[in-house]
N, C-alpha and C positions, 0 to 999 in steps of 0.2 A: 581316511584311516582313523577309526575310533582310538585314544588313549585307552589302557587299561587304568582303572582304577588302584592305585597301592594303598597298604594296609593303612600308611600316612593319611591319606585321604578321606578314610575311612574314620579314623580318630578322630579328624581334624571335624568332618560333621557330626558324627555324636559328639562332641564338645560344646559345636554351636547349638546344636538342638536341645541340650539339657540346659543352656542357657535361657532362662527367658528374653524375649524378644522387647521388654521395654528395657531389661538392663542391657541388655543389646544397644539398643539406641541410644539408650541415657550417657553410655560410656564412648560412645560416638559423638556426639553433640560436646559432651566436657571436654574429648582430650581437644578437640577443634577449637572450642570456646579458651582453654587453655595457652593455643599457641598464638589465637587473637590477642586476648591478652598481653601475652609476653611481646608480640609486633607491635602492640600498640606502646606498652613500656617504654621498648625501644625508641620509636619514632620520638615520644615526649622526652626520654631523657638525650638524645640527639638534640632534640627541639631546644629544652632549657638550657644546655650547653653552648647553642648560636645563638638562642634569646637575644642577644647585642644585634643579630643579622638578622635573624626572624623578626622580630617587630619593625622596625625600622623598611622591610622589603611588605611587612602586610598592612602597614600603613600608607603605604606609595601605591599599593593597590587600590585601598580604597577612596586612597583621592584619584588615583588615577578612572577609575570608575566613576566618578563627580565629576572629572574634567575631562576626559575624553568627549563627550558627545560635541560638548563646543572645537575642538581641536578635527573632528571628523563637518562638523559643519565649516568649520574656513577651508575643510581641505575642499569637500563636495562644492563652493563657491572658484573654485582655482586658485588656491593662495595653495603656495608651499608647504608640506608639510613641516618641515621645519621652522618656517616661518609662523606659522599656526602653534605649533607646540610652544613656538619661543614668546607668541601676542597672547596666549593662554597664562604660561606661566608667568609672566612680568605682569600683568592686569590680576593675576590671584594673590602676587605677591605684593601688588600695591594695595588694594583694598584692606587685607590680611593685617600687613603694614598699618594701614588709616584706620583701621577697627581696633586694636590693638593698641597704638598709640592713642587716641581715644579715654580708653579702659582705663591707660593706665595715668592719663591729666586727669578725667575726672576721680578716679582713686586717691591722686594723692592730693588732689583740692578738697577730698570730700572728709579726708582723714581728720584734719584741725575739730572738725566740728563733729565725730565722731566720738573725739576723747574728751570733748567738752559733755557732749551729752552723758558718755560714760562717768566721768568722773560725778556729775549727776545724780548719775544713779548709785554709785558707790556709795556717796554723801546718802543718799536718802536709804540702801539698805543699810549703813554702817547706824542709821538712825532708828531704824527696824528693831535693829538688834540690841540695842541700848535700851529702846523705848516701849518697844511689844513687848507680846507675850514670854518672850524667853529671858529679858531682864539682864543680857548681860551688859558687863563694866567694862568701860574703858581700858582700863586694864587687861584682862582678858584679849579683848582685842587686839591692842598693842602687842600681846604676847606672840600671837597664833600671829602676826605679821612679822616678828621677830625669828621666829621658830622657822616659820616660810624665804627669810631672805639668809636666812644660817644655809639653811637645806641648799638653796643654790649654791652657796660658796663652796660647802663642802664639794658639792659633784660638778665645781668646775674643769677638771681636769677632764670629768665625762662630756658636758657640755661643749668645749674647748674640743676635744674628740669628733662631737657630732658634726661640730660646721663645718672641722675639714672634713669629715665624708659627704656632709652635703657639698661642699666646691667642688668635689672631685666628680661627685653623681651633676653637678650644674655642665660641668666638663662634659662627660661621657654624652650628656643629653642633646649639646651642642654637637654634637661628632655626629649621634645618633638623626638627628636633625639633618646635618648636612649630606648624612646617606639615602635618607626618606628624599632630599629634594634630588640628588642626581640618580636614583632608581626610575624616579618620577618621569624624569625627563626621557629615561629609554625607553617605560612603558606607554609615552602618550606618543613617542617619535616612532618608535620600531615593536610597539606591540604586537604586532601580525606576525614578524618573522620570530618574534620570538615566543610565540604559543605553537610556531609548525615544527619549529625546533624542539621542545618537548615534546609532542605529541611523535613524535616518530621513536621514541621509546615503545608506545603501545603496537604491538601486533598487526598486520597488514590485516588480516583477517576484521579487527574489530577499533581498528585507526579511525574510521568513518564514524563509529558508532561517538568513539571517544571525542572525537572533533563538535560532535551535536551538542553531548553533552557541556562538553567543556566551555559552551557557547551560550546555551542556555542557564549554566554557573555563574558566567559571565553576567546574562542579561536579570539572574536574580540576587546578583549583587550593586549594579548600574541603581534598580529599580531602590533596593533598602536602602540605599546613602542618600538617590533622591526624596524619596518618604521619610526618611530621619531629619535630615535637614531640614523640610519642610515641619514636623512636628517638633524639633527645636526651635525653630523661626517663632512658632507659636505661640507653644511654652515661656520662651522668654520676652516675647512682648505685652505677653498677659501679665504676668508677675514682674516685667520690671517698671509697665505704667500704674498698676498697684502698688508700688511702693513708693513711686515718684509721686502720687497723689498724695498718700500719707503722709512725705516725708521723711521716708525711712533714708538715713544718710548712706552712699555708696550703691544706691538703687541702681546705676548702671552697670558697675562690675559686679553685682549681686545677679543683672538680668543675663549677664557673658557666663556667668557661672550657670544657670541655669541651660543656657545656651549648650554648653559643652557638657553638662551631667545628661542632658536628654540623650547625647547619643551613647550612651549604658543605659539601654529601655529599661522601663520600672523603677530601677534602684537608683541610679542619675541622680531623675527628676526628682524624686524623695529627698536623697541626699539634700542637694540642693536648695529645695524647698526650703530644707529643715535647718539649714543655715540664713537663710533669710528670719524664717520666723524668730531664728536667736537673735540675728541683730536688730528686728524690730523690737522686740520685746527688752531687751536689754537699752534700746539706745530712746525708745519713743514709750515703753511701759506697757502694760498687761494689754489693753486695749486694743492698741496697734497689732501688740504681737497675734491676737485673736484676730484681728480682720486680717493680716496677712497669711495667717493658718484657714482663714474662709478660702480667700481667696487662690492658696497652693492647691487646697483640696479642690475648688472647684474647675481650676485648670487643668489638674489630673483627672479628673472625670470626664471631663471635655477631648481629653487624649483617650482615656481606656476606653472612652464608649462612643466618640464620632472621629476622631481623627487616627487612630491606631486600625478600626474596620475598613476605613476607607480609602484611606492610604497605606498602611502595609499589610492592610490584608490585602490587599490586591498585588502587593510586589511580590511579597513571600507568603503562603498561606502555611503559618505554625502557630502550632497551640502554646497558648501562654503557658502550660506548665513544662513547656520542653527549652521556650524563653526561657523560665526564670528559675530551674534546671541550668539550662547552658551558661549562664551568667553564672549563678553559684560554683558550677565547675571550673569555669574560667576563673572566678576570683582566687579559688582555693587555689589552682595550680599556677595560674602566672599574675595574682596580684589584677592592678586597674587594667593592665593591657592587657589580662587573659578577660574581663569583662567587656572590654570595649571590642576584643574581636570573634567574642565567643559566638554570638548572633550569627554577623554575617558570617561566618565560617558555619554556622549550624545551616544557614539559607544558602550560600551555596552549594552544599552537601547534599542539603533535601533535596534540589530542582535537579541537581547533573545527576544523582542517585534513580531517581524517577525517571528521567529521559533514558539513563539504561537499564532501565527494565523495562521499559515501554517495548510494545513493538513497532505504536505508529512510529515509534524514529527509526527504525530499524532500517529503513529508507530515504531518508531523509538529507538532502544534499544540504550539507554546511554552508553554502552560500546560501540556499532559500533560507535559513533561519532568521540570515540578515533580511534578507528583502521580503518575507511575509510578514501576515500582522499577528501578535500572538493568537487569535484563534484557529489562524491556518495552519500556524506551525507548533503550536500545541497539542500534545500526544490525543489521539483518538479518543474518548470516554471520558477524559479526566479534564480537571478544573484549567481553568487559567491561571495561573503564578505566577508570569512575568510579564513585561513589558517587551517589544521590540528587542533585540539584544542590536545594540551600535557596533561597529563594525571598529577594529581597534589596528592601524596600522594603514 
């Protein structure tokens, strides 16, 4: 039985037809691009509002993606998995511990002789400035230090302000801390049941597909924390036996800092750097500080151009301007923690985005992903991007 057409019907196509067809589309694509927006809004301002629960649960991920593979090896030997989870976490927390402790003897042995070199230098700029080219007086001097320790007095009250939000933020971090480590311990113990438990939110129809994905997410995030690590290791053995050579004082907690800036690709390692090059230059003179700015630059070159292709271009294959993009977006919206997880949140994105649109997954039994090698279980046509994905539970 045909419908008839009514006159409605009739309107409604000469309407569309006097519209052109690219404002047709255009106005298609906006108001869709418009509601993306506004979901995405949502989800951030959701986001910044648990920020306390959100960082602390995507930090536990991403150790738990470093320590899982050891925690699936004592399992696959016969040790219990709880027992496994428990000889993982107590051996990362000693080391953790011993590293740490470490940092922090040589730091404060290294301070004495830090303020002696400074004061040094003070002596010989305050000499500069008497005796070079700008000819000022003692006086003078005396004043601008006078003027500077007035300024503190006055905004003691502000000061006195700050340290107690710094306690309270020492507080929170410590809280925050203690939820990173008992998240940690359900993702390395019960990770498996609790990825089949979310995943059964998605649709019967397309659960299979999500489980691939969600796997291969998994196996290109495993792979970036391995490659990070690995190009931190680097970083900071390079630049902290440069400095140890030199003499630069506090050269080990100078190489920890570099350590921990590598994992914010690009900007980190700069940072970093560029803290070193101050304290050499300030504590050992112009000289020093020049061979330690050789030496940042040349480690960073050694990372953009053979350890960054070979290593994370093989974990996650992204374009440095989508890096350093994601890291800018991240810093603007949640500060050092939206930098430190903007990456791997961008690589897992990429690789579970990819596996669902592929069609070779379209088939693809979520157990073979564990037990192929990535070229088998990598979509038909397209690159490699991950590693093995570890099996997590």
């Amino acid at each position: 039985m045909v419908r008839a057409r009514t006159p409605l019907s009739h309107e409604v196509d000469d309407v569309q037809s006097a519209v052109p067809r690219l404002l047709r589309v255009t106005a298609a694509l906006s108001w869709r691009f418009l509601v993306v927006v506004a979901a995405l809004y949502v989800v951030g301002t959701v986001t910044g509002y648990l920020a306390g629960i959100v960082v602390p649960v995507a930090i536990a991920l991403l150790l738990a993606a470093l320590l899982v593979p050891g925690v699936d090896h004592l399992s696959g030997l016969g040790v219990p998995r709880g027992i496994a989870t428990a000889l993982v976490l107590i051996g990362g927390l000693v080391i953790l511990g011993g590293v740490l402790t470490f940092v922090v003897v040589t730091f404060v042995n290294g301070v004495p002789g830090l303020v002696s070199q400074l004061s040094q230098s003070v002596d010989q700029v305050s000499k500069w400035l008497t005796d070079g080219p700008l000819h000022l007086s003692d006086t003078q001097i005396n004043d601008a230090v006078t003027k500077f320790l007035a300024t503190l007095t006055d905004n003691q009250a502000g000061i006195t302000s700050g340290a107690l939000t710094t306690a309270a933020t020492v507080g929170e971090l410590l809280t925050q801390a203690l939820l990173v480590l008992f998240v940690l311990i359900f993702f390395l113990y019960d990770g498996s049941r609790i990825w089949h438990f979310l995943i059964r939110a998605a649709p019967d129809r397309v659960r299979t597909r999500v489980d691939v994905a969600g796997r291969r997410g998994l196996a290109a995030l495993v792979s970036y924390v391995r490659a990070t690590s690995a190009v931190a290791v680097v970083d900071a053995v390079g630049i902290g036996i440069g400095l140890a050579v030199l003499g630069v004082p506090l050269a080990i907690p100078l190489a920890a800092l570099v350590f921990l800036g590598a994992f914010i690709p690009i900007i980190g390692a700069v940072v970093a750097g560029s803290v070193a090059i101050f304290i050499a230059l300030v504590a050992n003179g112009v000289v020093a500080g020049l061979v330690v700015a050789g030496i940042v630059i040349a480690v960073m070159q050694l990372e953009s151009h053979v350890l960054q292709p070979l290593l994370l271009g093989r974990a996650v294959k992204l374009h440095p301007l989508s890096v350093v993009l994601a890291i800018a977006g991240g810093l603007l919206v949640a500060g050092i923690a939206g930098a430190l997880l903007s990456v791997p949140l961008l690589a897992v994105l990429n690789s579970g985005i990819r596996s669902l649109l592929s069609e070779a997954d379209e088939h693809v039994d979520p157990a073979d992903v564990h037990a192929s090698s990535p070229e088998e279980s990598a979509p038909e046509g397209e690159d490699v991007d991950t590693e093995t994905p570890p099996k997590i539970g």
